[in-house]
VMD Tcl script that builds the backbone (N, CA, C; Angstrom):
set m [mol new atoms 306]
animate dup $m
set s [atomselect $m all]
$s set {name element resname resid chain x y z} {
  {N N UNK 1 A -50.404 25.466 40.304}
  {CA C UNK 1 A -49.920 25.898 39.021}
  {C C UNK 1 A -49.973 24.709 38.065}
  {N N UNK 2 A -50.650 24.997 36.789}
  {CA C UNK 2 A -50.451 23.887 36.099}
  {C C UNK 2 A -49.612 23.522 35.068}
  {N N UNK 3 A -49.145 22.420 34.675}
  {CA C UNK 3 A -47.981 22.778 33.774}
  {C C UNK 3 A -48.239 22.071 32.565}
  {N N UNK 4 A -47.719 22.898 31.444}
  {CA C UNK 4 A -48.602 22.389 29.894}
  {C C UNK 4 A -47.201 21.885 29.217}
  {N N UNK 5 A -47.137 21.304 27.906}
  {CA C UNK 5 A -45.944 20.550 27.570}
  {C C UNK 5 A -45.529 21.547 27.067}
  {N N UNK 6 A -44.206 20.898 27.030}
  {CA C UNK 6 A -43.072 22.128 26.615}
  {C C UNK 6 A -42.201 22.715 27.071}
  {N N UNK 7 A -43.217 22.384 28.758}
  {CA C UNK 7 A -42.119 23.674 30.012}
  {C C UNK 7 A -40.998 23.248 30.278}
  {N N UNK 8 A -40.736 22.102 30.240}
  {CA C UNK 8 A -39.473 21.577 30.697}
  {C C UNK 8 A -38.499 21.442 29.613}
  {N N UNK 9 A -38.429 21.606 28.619}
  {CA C UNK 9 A -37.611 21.602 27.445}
  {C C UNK 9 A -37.226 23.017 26.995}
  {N N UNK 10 A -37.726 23.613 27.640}
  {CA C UNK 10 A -37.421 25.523 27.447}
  {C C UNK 10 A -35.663 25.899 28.070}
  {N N UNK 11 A -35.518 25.076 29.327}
  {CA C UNK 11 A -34.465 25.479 29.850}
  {C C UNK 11 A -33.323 24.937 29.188}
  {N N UNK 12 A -33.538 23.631 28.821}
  {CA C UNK 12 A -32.143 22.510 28.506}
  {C C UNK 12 A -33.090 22.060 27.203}
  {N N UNK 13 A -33.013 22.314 26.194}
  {CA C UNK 13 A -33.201 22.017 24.932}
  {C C UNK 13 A -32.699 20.521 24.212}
  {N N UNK 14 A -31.282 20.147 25.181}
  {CA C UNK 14 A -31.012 19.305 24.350}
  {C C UNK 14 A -30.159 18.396 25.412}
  {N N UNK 15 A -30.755 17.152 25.926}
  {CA C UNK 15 A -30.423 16.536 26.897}
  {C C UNK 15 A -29.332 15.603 26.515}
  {N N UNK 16 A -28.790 15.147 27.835}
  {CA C UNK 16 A -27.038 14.681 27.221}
  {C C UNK 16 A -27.359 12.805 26.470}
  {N N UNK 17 A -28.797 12.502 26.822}
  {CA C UNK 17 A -28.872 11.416 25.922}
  {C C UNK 17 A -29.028 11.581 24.589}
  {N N UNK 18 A -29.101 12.937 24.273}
  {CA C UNK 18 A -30.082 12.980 22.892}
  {C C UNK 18 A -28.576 13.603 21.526}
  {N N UNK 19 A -27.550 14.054 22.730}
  {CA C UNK 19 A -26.101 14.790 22.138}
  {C C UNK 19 A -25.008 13.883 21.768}
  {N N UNK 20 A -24.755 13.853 20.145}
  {CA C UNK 20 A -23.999 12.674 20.090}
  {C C UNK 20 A -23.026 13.473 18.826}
  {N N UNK 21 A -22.297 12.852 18.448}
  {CA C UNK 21 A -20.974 13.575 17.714}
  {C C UNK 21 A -21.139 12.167 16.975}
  {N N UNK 22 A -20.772 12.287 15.473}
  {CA C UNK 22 A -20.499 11.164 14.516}
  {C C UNK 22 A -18.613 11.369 14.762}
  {N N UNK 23 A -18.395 9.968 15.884}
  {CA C UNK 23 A -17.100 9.131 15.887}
  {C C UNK 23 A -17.285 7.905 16.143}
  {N N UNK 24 A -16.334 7.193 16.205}
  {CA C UNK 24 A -16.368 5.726 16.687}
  {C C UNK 24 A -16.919 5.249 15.860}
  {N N UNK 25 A -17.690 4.195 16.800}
  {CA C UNK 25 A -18.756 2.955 15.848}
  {C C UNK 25 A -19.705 3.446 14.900}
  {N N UNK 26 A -19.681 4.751 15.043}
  {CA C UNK 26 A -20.991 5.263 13.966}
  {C C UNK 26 A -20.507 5.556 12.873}
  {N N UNK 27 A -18.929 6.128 12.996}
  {CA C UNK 27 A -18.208 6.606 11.103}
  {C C UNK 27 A -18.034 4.921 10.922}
  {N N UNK 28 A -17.595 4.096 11.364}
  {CA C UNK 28 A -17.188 2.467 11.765}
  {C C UNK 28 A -18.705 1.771 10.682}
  {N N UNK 29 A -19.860 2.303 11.197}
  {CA C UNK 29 A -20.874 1.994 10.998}
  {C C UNK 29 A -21.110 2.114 9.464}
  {N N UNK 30 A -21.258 3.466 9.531}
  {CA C UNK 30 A -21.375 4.402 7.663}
  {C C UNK 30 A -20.234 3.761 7.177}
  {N N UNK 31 A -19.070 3.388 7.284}
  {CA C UNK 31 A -18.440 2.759 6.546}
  {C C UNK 31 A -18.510 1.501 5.661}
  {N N UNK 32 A -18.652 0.547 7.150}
  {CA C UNK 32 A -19.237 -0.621 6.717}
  {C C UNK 32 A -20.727 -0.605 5.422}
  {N N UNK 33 A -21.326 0.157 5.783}
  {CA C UNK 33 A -22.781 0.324 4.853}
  {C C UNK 33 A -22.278 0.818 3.656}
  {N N UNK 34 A -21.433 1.732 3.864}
  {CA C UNK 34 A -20.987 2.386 2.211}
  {C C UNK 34 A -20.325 1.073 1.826}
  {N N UNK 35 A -19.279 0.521 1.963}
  {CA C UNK 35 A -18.969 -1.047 1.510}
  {C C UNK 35 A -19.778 -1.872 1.152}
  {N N UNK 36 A -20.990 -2.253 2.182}
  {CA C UNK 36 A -21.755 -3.185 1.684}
  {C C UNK 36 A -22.629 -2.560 0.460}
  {N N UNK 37 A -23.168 -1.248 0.299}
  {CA C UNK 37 A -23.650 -0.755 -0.845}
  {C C UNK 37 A -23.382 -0.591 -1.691}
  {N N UNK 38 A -21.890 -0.380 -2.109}
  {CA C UNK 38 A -20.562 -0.645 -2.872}
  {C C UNK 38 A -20.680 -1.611 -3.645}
  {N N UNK 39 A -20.456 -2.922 -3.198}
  {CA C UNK 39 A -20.189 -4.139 -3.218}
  {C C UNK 39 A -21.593 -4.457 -4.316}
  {N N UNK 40 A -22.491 -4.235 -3.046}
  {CA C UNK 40 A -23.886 -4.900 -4.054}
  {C C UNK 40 A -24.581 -4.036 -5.171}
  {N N UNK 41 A -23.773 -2.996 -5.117}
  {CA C UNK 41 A -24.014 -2.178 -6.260}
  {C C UNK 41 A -23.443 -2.714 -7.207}
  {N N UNK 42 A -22.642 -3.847 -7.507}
  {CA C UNK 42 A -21.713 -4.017 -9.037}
  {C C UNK 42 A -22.620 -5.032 -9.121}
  {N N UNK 43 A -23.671 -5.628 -8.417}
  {CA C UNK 43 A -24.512 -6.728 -9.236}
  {C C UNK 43 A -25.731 -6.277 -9.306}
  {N N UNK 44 A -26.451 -5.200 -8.866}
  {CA C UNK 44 A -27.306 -4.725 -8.895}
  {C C UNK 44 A -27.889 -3.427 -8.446}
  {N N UNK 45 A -28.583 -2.371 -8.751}
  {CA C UNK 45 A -29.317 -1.152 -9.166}
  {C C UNK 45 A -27.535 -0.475 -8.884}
  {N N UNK 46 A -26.549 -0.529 -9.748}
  {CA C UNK 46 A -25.593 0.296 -9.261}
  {C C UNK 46 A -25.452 1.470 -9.426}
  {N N UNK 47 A -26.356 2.158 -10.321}
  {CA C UNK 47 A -26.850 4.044 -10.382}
  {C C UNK 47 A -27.506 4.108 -9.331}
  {N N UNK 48 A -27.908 3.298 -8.606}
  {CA C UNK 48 A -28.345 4.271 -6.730}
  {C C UNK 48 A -27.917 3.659 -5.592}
  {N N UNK 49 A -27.401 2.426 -5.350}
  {CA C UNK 49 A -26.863 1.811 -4.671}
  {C C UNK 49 A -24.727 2.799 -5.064}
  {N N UNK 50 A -24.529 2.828 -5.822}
  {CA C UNK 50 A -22.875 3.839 -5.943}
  {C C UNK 50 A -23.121 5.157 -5.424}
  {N N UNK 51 A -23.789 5.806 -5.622}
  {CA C UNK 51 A -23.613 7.516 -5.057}
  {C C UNK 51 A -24.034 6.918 -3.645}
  {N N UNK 52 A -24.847 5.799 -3.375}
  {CA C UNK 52 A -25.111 6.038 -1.534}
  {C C UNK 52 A -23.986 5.216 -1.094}
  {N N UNK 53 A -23.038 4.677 -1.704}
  {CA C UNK 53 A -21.769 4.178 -0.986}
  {C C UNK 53 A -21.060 5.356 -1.033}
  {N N UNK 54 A -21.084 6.404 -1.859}
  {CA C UNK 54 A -20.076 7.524 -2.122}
  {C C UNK 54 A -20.514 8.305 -1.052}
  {N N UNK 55 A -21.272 8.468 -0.897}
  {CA C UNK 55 A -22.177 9.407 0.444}
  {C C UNK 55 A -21.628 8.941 1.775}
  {N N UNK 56 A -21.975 7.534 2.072}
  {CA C UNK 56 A -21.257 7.271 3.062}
  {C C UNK 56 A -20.134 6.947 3.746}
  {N N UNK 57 A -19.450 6.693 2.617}
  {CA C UNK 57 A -17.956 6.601 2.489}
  {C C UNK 57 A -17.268 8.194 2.884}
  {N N UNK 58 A -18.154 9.023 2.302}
  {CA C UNK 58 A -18.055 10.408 2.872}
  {C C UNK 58 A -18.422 11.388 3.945}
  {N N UNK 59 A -19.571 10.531 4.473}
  {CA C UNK 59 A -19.273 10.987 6.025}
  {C C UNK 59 A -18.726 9.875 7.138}
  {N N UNK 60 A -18.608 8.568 6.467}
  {CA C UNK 60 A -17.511 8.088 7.770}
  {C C UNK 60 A -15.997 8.997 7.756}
  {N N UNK 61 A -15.572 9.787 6.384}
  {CA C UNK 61 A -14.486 10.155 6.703}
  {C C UNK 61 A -14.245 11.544 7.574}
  {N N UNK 62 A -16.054 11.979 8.012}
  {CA C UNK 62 A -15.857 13.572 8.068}
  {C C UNK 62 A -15.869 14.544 7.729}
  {N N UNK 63 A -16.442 13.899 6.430}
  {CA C UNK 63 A -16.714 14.779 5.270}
  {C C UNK 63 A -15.708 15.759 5.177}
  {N N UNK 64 A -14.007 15.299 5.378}
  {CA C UNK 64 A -12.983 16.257 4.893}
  {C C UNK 64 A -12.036 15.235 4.104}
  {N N UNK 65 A -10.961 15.605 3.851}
  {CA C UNK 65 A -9.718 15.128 2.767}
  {C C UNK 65 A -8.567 15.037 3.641}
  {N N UNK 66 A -8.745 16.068 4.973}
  {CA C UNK 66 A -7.664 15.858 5.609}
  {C C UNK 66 A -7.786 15.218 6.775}
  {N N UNK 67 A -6.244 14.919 7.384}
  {CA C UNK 67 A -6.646 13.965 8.615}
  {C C UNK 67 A -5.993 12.562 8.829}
  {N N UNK 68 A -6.545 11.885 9.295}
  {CA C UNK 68 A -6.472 10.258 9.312}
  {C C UNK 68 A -7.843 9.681 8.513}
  {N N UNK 69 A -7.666 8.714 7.641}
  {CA C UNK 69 A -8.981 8.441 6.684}
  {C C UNK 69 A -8.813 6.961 7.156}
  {N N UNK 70 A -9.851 6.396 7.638}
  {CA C UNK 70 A -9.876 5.263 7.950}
  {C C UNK 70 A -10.591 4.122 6.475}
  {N N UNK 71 A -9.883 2.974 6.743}
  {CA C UNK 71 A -9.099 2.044 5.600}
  {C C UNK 71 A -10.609 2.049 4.517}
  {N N UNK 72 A -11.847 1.685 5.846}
  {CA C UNK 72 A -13.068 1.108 5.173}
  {C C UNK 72 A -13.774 2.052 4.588}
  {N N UNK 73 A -13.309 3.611 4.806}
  {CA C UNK 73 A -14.702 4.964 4.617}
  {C C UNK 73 A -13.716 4.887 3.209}
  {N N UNK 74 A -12.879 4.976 3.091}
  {CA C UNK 74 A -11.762 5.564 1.278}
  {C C UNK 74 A -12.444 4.484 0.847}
  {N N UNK 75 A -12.878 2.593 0.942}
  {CA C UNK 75 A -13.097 2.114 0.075}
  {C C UNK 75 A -14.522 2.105 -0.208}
  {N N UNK 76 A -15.141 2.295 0.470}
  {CA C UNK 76 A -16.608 2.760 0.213}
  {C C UNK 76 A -16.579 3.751 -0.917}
  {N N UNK 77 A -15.684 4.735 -0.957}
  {CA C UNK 77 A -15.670 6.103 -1.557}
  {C C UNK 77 A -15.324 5.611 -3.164}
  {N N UNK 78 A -14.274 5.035 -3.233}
  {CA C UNK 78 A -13.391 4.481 -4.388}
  {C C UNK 78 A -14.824 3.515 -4.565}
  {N N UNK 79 A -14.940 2.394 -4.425}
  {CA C UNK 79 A -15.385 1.722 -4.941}
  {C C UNK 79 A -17.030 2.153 -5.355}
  {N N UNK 80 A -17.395 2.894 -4.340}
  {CA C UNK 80 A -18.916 4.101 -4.793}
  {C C UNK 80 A -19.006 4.423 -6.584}
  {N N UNK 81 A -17.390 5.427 -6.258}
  {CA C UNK 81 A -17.040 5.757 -7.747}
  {C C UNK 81 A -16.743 4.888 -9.099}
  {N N UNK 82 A -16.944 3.937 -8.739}
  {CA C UNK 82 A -16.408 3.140 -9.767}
  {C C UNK 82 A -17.509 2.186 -10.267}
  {N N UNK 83 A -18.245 1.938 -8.891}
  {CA C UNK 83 A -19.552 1.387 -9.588}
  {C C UNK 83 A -20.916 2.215 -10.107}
  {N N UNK 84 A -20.086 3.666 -9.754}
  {CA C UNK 84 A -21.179 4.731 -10.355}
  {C C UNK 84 A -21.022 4.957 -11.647}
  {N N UNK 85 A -19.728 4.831 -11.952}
  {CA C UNK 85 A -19.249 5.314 -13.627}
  {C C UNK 85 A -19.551 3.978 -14.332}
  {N N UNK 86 A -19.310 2.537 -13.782}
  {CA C UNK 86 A -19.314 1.387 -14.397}
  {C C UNK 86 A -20.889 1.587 -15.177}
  {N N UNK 87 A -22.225 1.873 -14.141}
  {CA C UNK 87 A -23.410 1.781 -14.307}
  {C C UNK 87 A -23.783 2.757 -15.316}
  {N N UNK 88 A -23.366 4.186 -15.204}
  {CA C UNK 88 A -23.575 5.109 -16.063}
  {C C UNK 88 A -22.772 4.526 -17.974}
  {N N UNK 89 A -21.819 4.313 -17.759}
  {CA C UNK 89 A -21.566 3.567 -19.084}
  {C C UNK 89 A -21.821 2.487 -19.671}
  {N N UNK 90 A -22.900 1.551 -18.422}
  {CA C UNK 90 A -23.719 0.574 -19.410}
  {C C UNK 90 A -24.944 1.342 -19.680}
  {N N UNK 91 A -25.630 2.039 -18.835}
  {CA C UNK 91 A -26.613 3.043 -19.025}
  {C C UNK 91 A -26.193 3.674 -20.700}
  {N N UNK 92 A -25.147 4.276 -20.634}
  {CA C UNK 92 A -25.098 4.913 -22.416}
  {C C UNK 92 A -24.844 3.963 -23.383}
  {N N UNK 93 A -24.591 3.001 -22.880}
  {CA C UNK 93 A -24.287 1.820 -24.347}
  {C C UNK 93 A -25.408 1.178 -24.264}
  {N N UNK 94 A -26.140 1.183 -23.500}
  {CA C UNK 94 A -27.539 0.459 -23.511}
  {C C UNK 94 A -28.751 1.596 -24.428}
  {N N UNK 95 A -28.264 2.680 -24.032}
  {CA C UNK 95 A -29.490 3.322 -24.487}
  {C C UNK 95 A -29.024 4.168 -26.003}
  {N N UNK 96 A -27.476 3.620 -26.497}
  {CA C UNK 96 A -27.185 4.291 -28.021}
  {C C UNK 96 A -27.454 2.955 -29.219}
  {N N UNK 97 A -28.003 3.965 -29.878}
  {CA C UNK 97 A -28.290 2.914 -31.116}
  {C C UNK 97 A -27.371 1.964 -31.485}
  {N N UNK 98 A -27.479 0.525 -31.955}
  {CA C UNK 98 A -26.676 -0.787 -32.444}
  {C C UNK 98 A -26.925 -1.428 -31.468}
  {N N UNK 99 A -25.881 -2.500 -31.188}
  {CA C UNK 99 A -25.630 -3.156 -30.393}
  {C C UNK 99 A -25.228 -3.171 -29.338}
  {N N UNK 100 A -24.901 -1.990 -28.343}
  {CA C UNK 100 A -24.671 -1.615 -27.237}
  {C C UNK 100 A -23.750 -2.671 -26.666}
  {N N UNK 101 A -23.207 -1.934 -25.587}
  {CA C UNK 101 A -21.849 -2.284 -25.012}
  {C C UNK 101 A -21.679 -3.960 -24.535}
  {N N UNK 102 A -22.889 -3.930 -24.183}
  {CA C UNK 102 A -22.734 -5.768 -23.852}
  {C C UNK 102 A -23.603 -6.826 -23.926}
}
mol reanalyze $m
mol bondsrecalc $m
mol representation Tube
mol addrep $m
């Protein structure tokens, strides 16, 4: 009998190396990254470097509100937001007529 690819993945689809749940070191992980993207978003590209700290700040928490929120995913989140609005309002004072914001 010969056997063509595929056959063995028909029964067990999804092997226990390949099955993983976002906890631990991995929300730990997205946290840290939303921080560091955070961070280097207030000195530079902070209209796309802030929504991807806000992003990840939002799934280290679980993407819920309730719960236990661990210290580093809220500041990713907060500080996401703040360097998203900071950027968007040099963005409009940069691009309205006069002398713009700074």
């Amino acid at each position: 009998m010969m056997a063509s690819f595929g056959q063995g993945s028909r029964r067990h689809p999804r092997s226990r190396g390949r099955t993983w749940s976002r906890n631990g070191p991995d929300r730990a992980t997205l946290a840290i990254v939303g921080v560091v993207c955070a961070v280097a978003g207030f000195f530079v590209l902070g209209i796309v470097l802030g929504p991807v700290a806000i992003v990840c700040g939002w799934l280290a928490m679980g993407r819920s509100w309730a719960g236990s929120r661990p210290v580093p995913a809220v500041v990713a989140l907060v500080l996401g937001a703040i360097d998203t609005l900071l950027a968007l309002v040099w963005l409009v004072g940069a691009t309205s007529p006069g002398y713009g914001m700074f």
